[in-house]
C-alpha positions as CSV (number, residue, x, y, z in Angstrom):
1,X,0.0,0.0,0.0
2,X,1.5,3.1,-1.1
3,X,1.8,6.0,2.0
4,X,-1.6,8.3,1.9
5,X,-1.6,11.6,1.8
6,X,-5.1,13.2,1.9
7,X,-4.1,16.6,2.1
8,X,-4.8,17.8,-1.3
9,X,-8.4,16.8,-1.3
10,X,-8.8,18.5,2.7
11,X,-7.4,21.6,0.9
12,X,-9.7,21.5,-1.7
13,X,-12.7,20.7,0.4
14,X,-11.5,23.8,3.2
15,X,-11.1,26.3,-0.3
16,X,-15.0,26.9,-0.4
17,X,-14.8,28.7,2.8
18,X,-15.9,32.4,2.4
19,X,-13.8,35.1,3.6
20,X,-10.5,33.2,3.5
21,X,-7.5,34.8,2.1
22,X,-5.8,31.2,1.7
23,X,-5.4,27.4,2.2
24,X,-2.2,26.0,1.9
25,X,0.4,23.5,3.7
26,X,3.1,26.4,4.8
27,X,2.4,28.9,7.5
28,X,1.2,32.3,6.8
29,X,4.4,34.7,6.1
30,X,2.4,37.8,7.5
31,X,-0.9,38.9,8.2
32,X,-1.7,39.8,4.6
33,X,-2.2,36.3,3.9
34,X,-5.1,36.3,6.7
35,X,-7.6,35.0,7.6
36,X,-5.5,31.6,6.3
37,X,-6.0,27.6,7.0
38,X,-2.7,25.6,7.1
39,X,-3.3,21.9,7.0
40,X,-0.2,20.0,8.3
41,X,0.1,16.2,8.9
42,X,0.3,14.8,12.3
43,X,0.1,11.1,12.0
44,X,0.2,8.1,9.3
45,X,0.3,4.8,10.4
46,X,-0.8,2.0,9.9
47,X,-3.4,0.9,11.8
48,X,-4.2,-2.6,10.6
49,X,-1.8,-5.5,8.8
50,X,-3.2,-8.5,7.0
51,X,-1.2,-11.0,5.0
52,X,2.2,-9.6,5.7
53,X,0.3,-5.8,4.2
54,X,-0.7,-2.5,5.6
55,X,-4.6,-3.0,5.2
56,X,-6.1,0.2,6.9
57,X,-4.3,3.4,7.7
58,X,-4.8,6.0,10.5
59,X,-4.2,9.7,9.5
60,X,-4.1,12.7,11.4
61,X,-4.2,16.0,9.9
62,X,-3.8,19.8,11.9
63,X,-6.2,21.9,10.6
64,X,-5.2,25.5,12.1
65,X,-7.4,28.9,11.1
66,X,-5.1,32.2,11.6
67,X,-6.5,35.2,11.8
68,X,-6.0,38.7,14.1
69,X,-10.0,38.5,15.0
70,X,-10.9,35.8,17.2
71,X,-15.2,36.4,16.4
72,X,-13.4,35.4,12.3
73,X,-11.4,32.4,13.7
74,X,-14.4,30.7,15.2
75,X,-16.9,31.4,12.0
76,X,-14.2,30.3,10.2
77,X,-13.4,27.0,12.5
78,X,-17.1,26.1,13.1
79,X,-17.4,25.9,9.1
80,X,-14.2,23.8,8.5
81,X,-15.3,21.7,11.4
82,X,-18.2,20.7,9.1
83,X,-16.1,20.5,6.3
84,X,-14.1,18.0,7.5
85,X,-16.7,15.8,9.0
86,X,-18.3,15.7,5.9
87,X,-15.1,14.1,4.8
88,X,-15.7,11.2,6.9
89,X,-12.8,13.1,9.8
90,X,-13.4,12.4,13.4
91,X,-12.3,15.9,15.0
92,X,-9.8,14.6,18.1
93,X,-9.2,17.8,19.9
94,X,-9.3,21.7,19.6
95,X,-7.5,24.6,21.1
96,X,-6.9,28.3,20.4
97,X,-3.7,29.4,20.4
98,X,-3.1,33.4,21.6
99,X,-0.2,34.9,19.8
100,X,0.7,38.4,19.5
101,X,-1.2,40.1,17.1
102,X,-2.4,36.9,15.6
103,X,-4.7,34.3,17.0
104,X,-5.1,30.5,15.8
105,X,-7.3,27.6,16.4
106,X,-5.9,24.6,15.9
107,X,-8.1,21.7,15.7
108,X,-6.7,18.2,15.1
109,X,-8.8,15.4,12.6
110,X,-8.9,11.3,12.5
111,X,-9.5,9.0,9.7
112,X,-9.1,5.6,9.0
113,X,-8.4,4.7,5.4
């Protein structure tokens, strides 16, 4: 089984959201880029073997809205939250994150494949 990498399609998927600037895999340089989505990977395993093979894989994906207005980061979260479930994602955990001048929420996704 070749290693998966879903984030092109989660990319796609998170693209339709209104009012975003970007969606890419790097970090925002600067806040012209905001409000952005960065989707990172966080885990791919595998998560069943059959027959010597890799059968089922587990993938993790960071999904993390930037933005300098926190009432934008949670619109902004509560529709990628959606997005991502209707991918078949199982949202693990989710946290803002205070920085200076620019906030994030990070929220981390599970799927097995």
């Amino acid at each position: 089984m070749a290693l998966h990498d879903d984030k092109p399609r989660i990319v796609t998927a998170l693209s339709v959201i209104p009012g975003l600037a970007c969606v890419r895999f790097a970090w925002p340089e600067d806040k012209t880029d905001m409000p952005c989505i960065v989707v990172g990977e966080a885990s791919n395993m595998p998560a069943d073997h059959r027959d010597n093979r890799e059968r089922i894989t587990e993938l993790e994906y960071y999904v993390r809205v930037f933005s300098a207005k926190a009432a934008e980061i949670s619109c902004i979260a509560s529709e990628a939250d959606d997005i991502m479930l209707s991918l078949g994602y199982s949202r693990r955990r989710s946290q803002d994150v205070d920085g200076v001048g620019i906030r994030q929420k990070m929220m981390l996704y599970r799927i097995y494949l």
